[in-house]
PAPAMI-814315 format. One record per residue (C-alpha): y, z, x. Coordinates in pm, whole numbers, plus 50000, padded with zeros to 5 digits. Layout:
PAPAMI-814315
YZX ...
This chain:
PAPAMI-814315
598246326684082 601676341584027 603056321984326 601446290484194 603006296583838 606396297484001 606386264384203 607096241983845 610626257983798 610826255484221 610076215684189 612576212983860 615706233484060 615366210984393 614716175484189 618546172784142 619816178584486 616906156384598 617756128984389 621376131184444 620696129984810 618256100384775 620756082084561 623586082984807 621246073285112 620556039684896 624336036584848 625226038685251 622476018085304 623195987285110 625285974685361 622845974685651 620665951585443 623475920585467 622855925585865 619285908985850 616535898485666 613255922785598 609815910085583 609605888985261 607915907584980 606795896284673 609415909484415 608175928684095 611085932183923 609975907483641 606895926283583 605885941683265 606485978383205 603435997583255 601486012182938 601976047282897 598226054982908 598086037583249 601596049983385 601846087883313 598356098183369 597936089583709 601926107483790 600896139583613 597836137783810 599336145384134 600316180484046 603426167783906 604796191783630 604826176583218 608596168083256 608316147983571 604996128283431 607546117983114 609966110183377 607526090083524 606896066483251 610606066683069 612076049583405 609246019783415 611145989883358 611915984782997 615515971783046 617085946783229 619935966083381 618275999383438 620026033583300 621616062383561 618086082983466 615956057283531 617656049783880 617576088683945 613946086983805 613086059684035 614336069084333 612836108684231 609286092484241 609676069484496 610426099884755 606826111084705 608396148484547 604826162484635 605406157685052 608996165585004 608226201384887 605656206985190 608326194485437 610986217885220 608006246885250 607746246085631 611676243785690 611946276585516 609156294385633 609346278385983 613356292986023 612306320585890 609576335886108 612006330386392 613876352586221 611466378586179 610776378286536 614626380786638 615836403786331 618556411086571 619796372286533 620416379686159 623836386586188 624056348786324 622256333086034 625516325285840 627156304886132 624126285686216 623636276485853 625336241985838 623226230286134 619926243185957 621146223285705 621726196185916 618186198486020 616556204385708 618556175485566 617386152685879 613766162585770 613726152085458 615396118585566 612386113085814 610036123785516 611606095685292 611186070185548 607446075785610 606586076185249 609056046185158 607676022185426 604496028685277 604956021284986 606945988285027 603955976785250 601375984685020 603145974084691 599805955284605 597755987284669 599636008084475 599825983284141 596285995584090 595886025284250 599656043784205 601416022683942 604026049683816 605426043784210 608656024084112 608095993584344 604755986184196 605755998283813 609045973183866 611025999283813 613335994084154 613605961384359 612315955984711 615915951284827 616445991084703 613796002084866 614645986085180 618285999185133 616576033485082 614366036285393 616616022685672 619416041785575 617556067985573 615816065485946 618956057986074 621096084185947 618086108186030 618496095186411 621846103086385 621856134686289 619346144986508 620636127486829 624726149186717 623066182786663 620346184686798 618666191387171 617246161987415 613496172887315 614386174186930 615436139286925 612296127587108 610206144486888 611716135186578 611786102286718 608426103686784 607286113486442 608996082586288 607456058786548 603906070486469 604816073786057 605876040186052 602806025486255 600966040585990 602216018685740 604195979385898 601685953286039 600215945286212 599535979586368 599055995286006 596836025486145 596126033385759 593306007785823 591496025486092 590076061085953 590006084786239 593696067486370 594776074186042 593736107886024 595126122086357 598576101486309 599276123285920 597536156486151 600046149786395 602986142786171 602476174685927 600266195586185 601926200786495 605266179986525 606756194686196 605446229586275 606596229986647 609466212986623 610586235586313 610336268086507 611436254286868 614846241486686 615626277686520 614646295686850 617146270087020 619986277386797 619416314786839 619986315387222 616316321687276 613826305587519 610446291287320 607156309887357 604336309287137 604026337686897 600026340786787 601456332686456 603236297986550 600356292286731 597806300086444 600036280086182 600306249986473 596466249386500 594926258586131 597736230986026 596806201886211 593216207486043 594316211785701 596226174985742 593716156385878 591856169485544 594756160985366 594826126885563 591116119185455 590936128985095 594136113584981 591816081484983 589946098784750 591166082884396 592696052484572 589106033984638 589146008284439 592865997084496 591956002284922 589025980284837 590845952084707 593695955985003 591235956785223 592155991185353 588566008985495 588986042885433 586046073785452 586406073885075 585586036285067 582846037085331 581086065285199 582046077284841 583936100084725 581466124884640 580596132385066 583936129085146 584666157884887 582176173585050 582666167885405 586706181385344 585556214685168 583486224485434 586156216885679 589136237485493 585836264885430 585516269785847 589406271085862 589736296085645 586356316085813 588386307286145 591726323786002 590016353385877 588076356686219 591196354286403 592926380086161 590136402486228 589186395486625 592896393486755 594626419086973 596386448386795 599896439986644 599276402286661 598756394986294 599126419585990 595526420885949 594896430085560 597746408485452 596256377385670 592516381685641 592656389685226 595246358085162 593146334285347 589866348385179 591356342484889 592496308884924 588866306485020 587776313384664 590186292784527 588776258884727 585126269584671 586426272484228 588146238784290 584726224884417 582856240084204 584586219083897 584946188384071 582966155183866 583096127884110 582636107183834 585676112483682 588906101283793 590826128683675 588326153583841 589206137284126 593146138184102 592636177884022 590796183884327 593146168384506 596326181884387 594826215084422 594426208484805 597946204384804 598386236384628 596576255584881 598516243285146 601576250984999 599916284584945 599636290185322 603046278885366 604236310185148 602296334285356 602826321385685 606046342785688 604026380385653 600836374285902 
């Protein structure tokens, strides 16, 4: 609980440098617009402002702190020529701050089990900064693209079931948004292809060809359940895990091999995102519905799915405290790995335990809580 009260002044601290940074990508990108001409979109930037009621309950849902729900609904569009906060709150929400701070979560803790592993490489850690940086920074731009692509595809979707997300609340244009995510997949490429090794760069590469597949038509693997649920597993599980800890073994000098904790985190991970995958459908049924999007959720209500995705993360967590408690001496710190993960344990079954179906905002809690917990395992991947 004390690591959980923490992460609201952890969100606040990184929303600056994360706007900033989204702010200039839309600024190099402008120019790569003039070179051709996107799929046409309806535009929404004559739309009404969204209500409060409808516009900040929905943000502060997704385990977004108070500030950043009232951020939410001062930057719908009120004004013609929109203010230097609402841009900064625009493009803020539009990078989807809830994936940015699991991507930000397993560059940390990623680098720094390699670390742990090779404490003799610490005296190298302040001349292989900048290129963490570098690599962190490429992240993020990957993590931008996925989630902007979605949401300029599924701009309809999202004006019922997400309508603080700035395309849909008319709060930035199509045009922006465009701007946004191409200059930020190809200054990602960039990056990667300058710093980083042959294998990297296909992976990386890899991750955006699947995340955008996800989202532009007509592939749109959102549609499909299961394809949907292995590409987000994929994506969070094993490329962003793997490819984390190969990079910082690289840069140290070292040759890969899998530690049992990489290859615990690799494994339990995938898992926990194809949960994540499923249940994010969970208080988006009615706007999939209408979109024609077939999700679990959808097919089968909300209330199995629920269900189904406890008793999944419930055998992970059995399966991390088994392998805590089965493994060979000096693999895993036992205590520390078999008490956290029993723990998060309790904290899912409480979260199920208060879930109402029936109720949207149940709904939204249970879900935002899922993302808690995987941040949660994030923070003690590090110690196991």
């Amino acid at each position: 609980p004390q690591l959980i009260k923490s992460l609201p002044e952890l969100r606040m601290s990184s929303r600056n440098f994360l706007a900033a940074l989204l702010l200039s990508s839309a600024c190099i990108g402008t120019g790569a617009l003039s070179c051709g001409h996107p799929p046409r979109i309806v535009s929404l930037s004559r739309r009404p402002p969204i209500p409060r009621a409808c516009a900040s309950a929905p943000f502060a849902s997704q385990g977004e702190s108070g500030a950043e729900a009232e951020l939410a609904v001062n930057t719908t569009v009120e004004h013609e020529v929109p203010s230097l906060s609402e841009a900064f709150g625009s493009v803020y929400r539009f990078s989807r701050p809830h994936t940015i701070r699991g991507t930000l979560l397993a560059c940390g803790t990623g680098v720094g089990r390699a670390l742990l592993e090779s404490p003799s490489s610490l005296p190298l850690l302040p001349a292989l900064l900048p290129r963490a940086m570098l690599g962190v920074l490429a992240l993020l731009l990957a993590n931008l693209f996925i989630v902007g692509i979605n949401q300029i595809y599924d701009v309809e979707i999202d004006v019922v079931n997400k309508p603080f997300l700035p395309i849909a609340a008319g709060a930035m244009t199509p045009s922006v948004a465009w701007a946004i995510v191409l200059s930020s997949v190809l200054s990602g490429l960039a990056l990667v292809k300058s710093f980083f090794s042959p294998l990297i760069f296909k992976l990386y590469s890899f991750g955006l060809l699947i995340g955008g597949l996800y989202s532009v038509p007509p592939f749109q693997l959102k549609r499909f359940p299961l394809a949907a649920g292995l590409t987000i597993a994929c994506c969070r599980g094993f490329l962003l895990n793997f490819g984390v800890y190969y990079a910082t073994r690289e840069a140290l000098g070292q040759a890969f091999s899998w530690s049992p904790p990489v290859a615990f985190l690799a494994r339990f991970m995938t898992v926990y995102a194809a949960v994540i995958a499923v249940t994010k459908d969970l208080p988006d049924v009615e706007g999939d519905r209408r979109g024609g999007i077939e999700t679990f959720a959808s097919r089968i209500g909300a209330k199995r799915v629920a269900a189904g995705a406890s008793v999944v993360l419930a055998l992970n967590y059995a399966g991390a405290i088994l392998t805590a408690l089965t493994s060979a001496p000096g693999a895993f710190r036992t205590a520390f790995m078999a008490s956290g993960h029993a723990l998060a344990a309790c904290w899912l079954g409480l979260s199920w335990r208060k879930l109402n179906t029936e109720s949207m905002a149940s709904i939204k809690d249970f879900y935002g809580q899922i993302w808690n917990l995987f941040y949660f395992e994030y923070l003690m991947y590090p110690f196991i």
